[in-house]
N, C-alpha and C positions, 0 to 999 in steps of 0.2 A: 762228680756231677754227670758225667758223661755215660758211667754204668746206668744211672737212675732215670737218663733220658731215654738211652737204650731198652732198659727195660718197659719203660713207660708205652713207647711206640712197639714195643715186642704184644703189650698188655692190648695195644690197638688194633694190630693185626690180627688177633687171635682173637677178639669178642665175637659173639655169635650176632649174625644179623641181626638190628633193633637194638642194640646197642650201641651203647654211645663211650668215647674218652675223651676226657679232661686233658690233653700234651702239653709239655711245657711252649709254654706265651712267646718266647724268647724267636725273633725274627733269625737272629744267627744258627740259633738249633734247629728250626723250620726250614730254611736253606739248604744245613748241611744234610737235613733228614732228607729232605723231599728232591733233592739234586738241584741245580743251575745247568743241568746237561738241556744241549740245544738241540731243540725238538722244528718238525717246519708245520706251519698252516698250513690250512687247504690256499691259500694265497703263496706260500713259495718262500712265506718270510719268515726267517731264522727267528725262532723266540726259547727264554731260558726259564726253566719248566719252574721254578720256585718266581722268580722273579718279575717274568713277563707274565705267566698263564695263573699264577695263584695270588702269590702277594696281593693282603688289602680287599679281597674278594669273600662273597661267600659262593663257594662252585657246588656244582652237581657235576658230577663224573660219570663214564660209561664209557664202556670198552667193545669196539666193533672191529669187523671186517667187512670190507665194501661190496664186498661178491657173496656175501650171506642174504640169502633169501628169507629167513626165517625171525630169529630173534632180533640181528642188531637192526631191520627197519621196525619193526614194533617197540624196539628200548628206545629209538630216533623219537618214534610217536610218540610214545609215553611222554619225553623229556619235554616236545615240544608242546604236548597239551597241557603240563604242569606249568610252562613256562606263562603260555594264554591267562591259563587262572589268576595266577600271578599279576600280570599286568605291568603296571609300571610301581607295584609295591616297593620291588627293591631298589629302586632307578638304576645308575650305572654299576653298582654291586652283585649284582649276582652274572656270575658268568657259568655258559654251561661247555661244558668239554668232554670232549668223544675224545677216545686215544685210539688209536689203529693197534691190532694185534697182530695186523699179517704185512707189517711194513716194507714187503717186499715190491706185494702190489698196490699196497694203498700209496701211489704217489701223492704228492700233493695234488693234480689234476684228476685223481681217482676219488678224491677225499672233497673238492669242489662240487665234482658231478655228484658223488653221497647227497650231500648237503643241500644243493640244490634240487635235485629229485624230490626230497624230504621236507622241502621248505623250511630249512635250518638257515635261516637268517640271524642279522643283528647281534648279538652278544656272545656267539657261538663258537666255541673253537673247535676244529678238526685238526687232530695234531697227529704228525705220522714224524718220522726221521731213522735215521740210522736203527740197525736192530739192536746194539747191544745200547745203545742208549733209552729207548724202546721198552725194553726186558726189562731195564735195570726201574724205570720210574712205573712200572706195572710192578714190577716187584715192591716196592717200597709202599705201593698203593694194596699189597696183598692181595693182588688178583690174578697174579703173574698163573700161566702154564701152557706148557711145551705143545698143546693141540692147540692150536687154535678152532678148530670144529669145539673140542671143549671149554672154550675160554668161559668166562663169567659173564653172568647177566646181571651183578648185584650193581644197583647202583650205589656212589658213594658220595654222601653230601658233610660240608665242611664249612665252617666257618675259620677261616682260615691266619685273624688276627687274634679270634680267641683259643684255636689250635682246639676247637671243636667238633669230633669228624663221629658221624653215623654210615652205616652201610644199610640200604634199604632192600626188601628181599624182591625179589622178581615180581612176585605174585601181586605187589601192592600198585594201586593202581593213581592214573596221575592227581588225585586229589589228595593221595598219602603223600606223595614227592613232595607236591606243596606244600601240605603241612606239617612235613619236616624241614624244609626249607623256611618255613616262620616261623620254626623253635629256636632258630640259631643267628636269625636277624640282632638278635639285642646283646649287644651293642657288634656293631659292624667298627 
């Protein structure tokens, strides 16, 4: 069982943007896939990345650095304008999560000011924490790499009790986020 999950999440990381996989359902395999390594808010507060920040949700992901000028404020926009569309469609189910890539300097209080700048309210996680903890659930989200000037813009949306996950490409814009975000509502 354990090769055929492996491989399954092997089969997820490597689809090409716009596509989508089917992972197994199983809450224990989703755990052990996606870590319980503890990650901190832009609040300061210890939370465990399967459990606290995905478990039960459907997310939108995106990977920034807080001294980037360039992409991670306009992937901030993007997320935040898809979020507006949105509305209160999904009520408390959808959460959207930024990860730090440069966790040396995105403290938690680097990752508050991000947020706030950007008017990233409400449902929103800013998650920064130790680096190799960091690496390791960037990695497992296949977006991991060693520049962070290089890091990814894709964002990655998931429904996360159906083990539903799409990678959206850069270029698409927030009314695409949304309406991939409403392919994967049924059933939450």
């Amino acid at each position: 069982m354990r090769t055929i999950i492996i491989g399954l999440l092997a089969l997820f990381i490597a689809l090409p943007i716009g596509q989508s996989a089917q992972l197994p359902s199983s809450e224990e395999a989703s755990r052990e896939y996606f870590t319980d390594l503890v990650l901190l808010t832009q609040n300061g507060e210890e939370v465990r990345f399967f459990t606290d920040v995905l478990k039960d949700h459907v997310v939108l992901v995106s990977f920034i650095f807080t001294n980037c000028e360039s992409a991670c404020p306009l992937i901030t926009e993007k997320m935040s304008a898809a979020r507006d569309m949105l509305g209160e469609e999904f009520g408390g189910n959808l959460r959207l999560i930024s990860i730090s890539i440069d966790p040396e300097r995105d403290t938690p209080q680097a990752m508050k000011e991000f947020a706030a700048h950007h008017q990233a309210d409400g449902n929103w996680m800013f998650l920064t924490g130790a680096r190799e903890n960091i690496d390791q659930v960037v990695k497992k989200l296949g977006q991991y790499s060693a520049d962070v000037e290089a890091h990814s813009t894709v964002l990655i949306v998931g429904n996360v009790n159906q083990s539903h996950w799409m990678k959206i490409p850069p270029m698409a814009g927030p009314g695409g986020v949304a309406q991939s975000l409403r392919a994967l509502i049924e059933p939450i």
